[in-house]
C-alpha positions in Angstrom: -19.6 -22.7 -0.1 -18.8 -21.0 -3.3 -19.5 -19.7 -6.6 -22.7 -22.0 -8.2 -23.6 -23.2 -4.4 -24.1 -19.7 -3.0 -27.0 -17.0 -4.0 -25.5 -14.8 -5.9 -28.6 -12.4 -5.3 -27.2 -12.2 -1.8 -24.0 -10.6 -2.8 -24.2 -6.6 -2.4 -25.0 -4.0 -4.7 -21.5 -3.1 -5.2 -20.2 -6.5 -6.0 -22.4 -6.5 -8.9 -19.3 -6.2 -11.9 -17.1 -7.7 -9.7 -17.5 -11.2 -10.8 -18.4 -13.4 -13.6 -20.1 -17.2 -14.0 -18.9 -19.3 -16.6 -18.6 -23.1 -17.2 -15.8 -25.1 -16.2 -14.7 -29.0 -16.4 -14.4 -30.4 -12.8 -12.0 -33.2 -12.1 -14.4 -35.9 -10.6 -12.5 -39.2 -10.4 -12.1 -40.6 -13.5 -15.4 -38.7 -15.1 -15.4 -35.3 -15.5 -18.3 -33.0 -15.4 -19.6 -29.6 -16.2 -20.7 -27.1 -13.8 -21.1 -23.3 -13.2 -18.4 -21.4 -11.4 -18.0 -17.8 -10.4 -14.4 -16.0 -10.9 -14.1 -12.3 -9.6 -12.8 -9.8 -12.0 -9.6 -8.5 -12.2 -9.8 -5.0 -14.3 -7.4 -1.9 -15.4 -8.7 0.9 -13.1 -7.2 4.4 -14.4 -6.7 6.9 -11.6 -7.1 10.7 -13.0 -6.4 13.8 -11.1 -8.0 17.2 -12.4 -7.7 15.4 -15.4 -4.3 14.1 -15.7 -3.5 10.8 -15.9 -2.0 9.3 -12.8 -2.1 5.6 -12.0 -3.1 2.2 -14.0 -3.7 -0.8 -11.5 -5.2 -3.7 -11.7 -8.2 -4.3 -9.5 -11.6 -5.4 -8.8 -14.0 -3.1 -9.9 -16.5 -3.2 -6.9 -16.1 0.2 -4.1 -14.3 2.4 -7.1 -14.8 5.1 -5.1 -13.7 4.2 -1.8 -10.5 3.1 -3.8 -10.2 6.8 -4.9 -10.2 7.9 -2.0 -7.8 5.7 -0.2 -5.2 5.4 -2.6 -5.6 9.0 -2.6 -4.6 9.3 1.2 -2.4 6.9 1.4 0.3 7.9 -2.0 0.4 10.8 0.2 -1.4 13.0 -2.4 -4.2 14.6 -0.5 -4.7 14.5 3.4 -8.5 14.7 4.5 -11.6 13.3 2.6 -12.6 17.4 1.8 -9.8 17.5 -0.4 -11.6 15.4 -2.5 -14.1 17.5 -4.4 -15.7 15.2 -6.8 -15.4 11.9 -7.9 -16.9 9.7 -10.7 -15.9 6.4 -12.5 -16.7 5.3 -16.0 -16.1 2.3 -17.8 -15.4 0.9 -21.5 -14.4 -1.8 -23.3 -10.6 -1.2 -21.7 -11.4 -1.4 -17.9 -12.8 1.7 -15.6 -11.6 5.2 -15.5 -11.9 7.4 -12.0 -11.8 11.1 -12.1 -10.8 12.8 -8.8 -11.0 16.4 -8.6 -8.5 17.5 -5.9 -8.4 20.9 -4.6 -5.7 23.3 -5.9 -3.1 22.8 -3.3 -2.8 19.0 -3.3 -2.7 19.4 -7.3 0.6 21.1 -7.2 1.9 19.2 -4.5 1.2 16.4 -6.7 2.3 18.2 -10.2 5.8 18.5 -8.0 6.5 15.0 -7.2 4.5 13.2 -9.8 4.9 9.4 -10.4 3.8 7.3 -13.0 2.3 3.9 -11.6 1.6 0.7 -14.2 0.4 -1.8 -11.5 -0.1 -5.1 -11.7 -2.1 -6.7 -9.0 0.0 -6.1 -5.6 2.1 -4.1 -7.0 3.5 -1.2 -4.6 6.3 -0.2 -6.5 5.5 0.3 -9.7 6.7 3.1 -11.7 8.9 4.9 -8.8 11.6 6.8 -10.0 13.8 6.6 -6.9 14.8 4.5 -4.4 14.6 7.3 -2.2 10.7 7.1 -3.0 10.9 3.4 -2.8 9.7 3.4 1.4 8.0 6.2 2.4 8.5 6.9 6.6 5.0 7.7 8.1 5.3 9.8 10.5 5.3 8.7 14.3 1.7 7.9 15.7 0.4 9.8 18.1 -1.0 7.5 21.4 -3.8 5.2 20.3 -5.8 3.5 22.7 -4.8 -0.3 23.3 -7.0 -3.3 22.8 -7.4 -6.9 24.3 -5.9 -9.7 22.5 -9.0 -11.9 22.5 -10.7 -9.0 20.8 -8.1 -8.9 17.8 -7.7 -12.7 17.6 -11.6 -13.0 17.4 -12.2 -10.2 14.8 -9.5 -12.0 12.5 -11.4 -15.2 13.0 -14.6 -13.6 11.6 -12.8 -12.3 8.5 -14.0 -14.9 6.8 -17.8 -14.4 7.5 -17.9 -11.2 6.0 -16.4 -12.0 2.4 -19.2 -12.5 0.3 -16.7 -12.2 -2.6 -14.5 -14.6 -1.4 -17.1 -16.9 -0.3 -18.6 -16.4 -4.2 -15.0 -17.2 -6.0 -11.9 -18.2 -3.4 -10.5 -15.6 -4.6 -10.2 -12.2 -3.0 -8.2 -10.7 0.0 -9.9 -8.4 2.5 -8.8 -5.6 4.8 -11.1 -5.1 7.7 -11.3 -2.0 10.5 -12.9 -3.1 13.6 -13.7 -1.6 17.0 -11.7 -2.2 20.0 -14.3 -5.2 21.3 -13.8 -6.9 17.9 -16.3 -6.0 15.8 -16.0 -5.9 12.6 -17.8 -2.4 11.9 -16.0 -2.0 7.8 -14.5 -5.2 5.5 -13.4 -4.4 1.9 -12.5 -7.3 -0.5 -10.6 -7.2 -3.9 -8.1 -9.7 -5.9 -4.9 -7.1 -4.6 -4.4 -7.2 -0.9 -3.4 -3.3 -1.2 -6.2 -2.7 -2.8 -8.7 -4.2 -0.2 -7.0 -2.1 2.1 -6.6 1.0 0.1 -10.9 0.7 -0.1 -10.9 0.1 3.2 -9.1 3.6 4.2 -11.2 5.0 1.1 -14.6 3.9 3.0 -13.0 5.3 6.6 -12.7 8.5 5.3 -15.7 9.1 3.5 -18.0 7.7 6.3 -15.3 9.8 8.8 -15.3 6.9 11.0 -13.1 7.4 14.0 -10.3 5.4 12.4 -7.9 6.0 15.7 -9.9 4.0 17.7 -10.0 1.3 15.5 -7.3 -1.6 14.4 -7.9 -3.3 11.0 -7.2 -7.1 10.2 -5.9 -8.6 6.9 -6.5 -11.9 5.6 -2.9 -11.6 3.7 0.8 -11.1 4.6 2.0 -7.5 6.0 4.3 -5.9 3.6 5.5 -2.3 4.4 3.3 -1.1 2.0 0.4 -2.3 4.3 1.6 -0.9 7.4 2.5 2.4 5.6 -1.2 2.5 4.5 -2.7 1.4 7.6 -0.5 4.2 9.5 -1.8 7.1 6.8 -4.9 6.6 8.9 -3.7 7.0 12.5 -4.6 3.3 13.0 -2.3 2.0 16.3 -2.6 -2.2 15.1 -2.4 -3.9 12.0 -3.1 -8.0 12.2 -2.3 -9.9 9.6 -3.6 -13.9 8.9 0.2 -14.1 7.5 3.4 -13.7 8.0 5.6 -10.3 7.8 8.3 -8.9 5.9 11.3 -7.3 7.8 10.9 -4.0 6.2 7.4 -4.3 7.4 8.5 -4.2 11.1 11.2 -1.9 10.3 8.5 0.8 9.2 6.2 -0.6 12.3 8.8 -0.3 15.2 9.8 3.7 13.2 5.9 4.3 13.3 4.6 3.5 16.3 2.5 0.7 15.1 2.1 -2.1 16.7 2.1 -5.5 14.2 1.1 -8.8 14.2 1.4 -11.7 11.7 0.1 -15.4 11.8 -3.2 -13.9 14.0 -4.6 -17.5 13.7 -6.4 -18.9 16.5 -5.8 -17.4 19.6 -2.4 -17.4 18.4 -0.5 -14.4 17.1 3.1 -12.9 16.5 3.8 -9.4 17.6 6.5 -8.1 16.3 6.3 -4.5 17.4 4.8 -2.1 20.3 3.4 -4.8 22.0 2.4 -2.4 24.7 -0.8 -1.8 22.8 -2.1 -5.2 23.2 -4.0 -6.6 26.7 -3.4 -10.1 26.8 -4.5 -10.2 30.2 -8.0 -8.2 29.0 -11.0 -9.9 27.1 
């Protein structure tokens, strides 16, 4: 079901400027006809620290500041959600604007190895000035619990249900954290697969959810972007609907973390640490 099938009235509060219904042409045989159809929004979002400009990337402006806070985290430039001491969005006629107040210390930590970013959607490189800055190591995990496979396959089946953005336009990726029986406890959606995920760590931290005992599911491929962003958090297992990149199980197998790509099914790839998974458990 999508776009002028659903209830839009159904979607939540925070999806409220992240779509738009217009008219389209349908191809219908031979006749064509005109119906309703909802697109989701794809917006500049302008990241500003104490005031400086930072970041422009392209996004959908639902969860602005749960996106704050995780692309805070996870670009390395604060460490905890209390390092975060305010944070507002506003938009105009050009996109959205958030201003994050950060505490002194991450300021200059930031003022010392500041990047300019001009992201498109997806975009993980954008604007570094090195290739030494190009892959960012996490650091080793510490021991995460383990979970059953049927768990992890069955949360990644359930993705779906829980996209009412997606199931409004076809359009959006999520990132999902879910407990180790495989329940979906946190889902973030948006048009960028970072992005989603970069909410997701956002909404973890300012709920202080217990990320650690957690795993979180994708609906996209796993670039070593995701699995450096999913490792920020502590978070032992990152399943992705797709496939993998081999820098992405580079950064895994260095991390700690254990991957997994094509999680279709009860079917699944590891390519890392498969320690932490129980196929023998339900």
């Amino acid at each position: 079901m999508k776009g002028a099938d659903m209830d839009l009235s159904e979607l939540p509060q925070p999806y409220a400027q992240a779509y738009r219904t217009l008219r389209v042409r349908r191809l219908d045989g031979v006749a064509g006809r005109e119906d309703p159809d909802c697109v989701a929004e794809e917006s500049p979002v302008a990241l500003e620290f104490n005031g400086i400009s930072h970041a422009v990337m392209m996004a959908t402006p639902a969860d602005l500041e749960d996106f704050a806070y995780g692309f805070a985290l996870t670009e390395g430039i604060i460490d905890t959600a209390a390092q975060i001491h305010d944070c507002e969005w506003t938009a105009s006629a050009l996109g959205y604007t958030l201003q994050v107040h950060i505490a002194a210390a991450n300021f200059a930590r930031l003022r010392d190895r500041r990047r300019t970013l001009a992201g498109r959607t997806g975009c993980g490189l954008c604007g570094t000035q090195s290739l030494a800055h190009a892959v960012r190591r996490p650091a080793p995990l510490p021991t995460t619990p383990s979970f059953p496979a049927r768990a992890v396959t069955r949360a990644v089946a359930s993705l779906r249900a829980h996209q009412p953005l997606l199931a409004a336009t076809g359009t959006s990726h999520a990132a999902a954290w879910c407990t180790a029986d495989g329940s979906i406890a946190l889902l973030r959606e948006d048009v960028g697969r970072h992005n989603a995920l970069d909410k997701l760590v956002g909404a973890l931290l300012r709920e202080g959810r217990p990320a650690a005992e957690g795993f979180i599911a994708i609906t996209s491929r796993a670039s070593f972007e995701m699995v450096q962003k999913t490792a920020a958090i502590g978070v032992g297992l990152l399943a992705a609907v797709s496939g993998v990149t081999g820098l992405a199980v580079d950064v895994a197998q260095a991390a700690g973390l254990t991957l997994l790509g094509f999680t279709r099914g009860e079917d699944a790839s590891i390519y890392s640490h498969p320690a932490r998974l129980n196929r023998n458990d339900t």
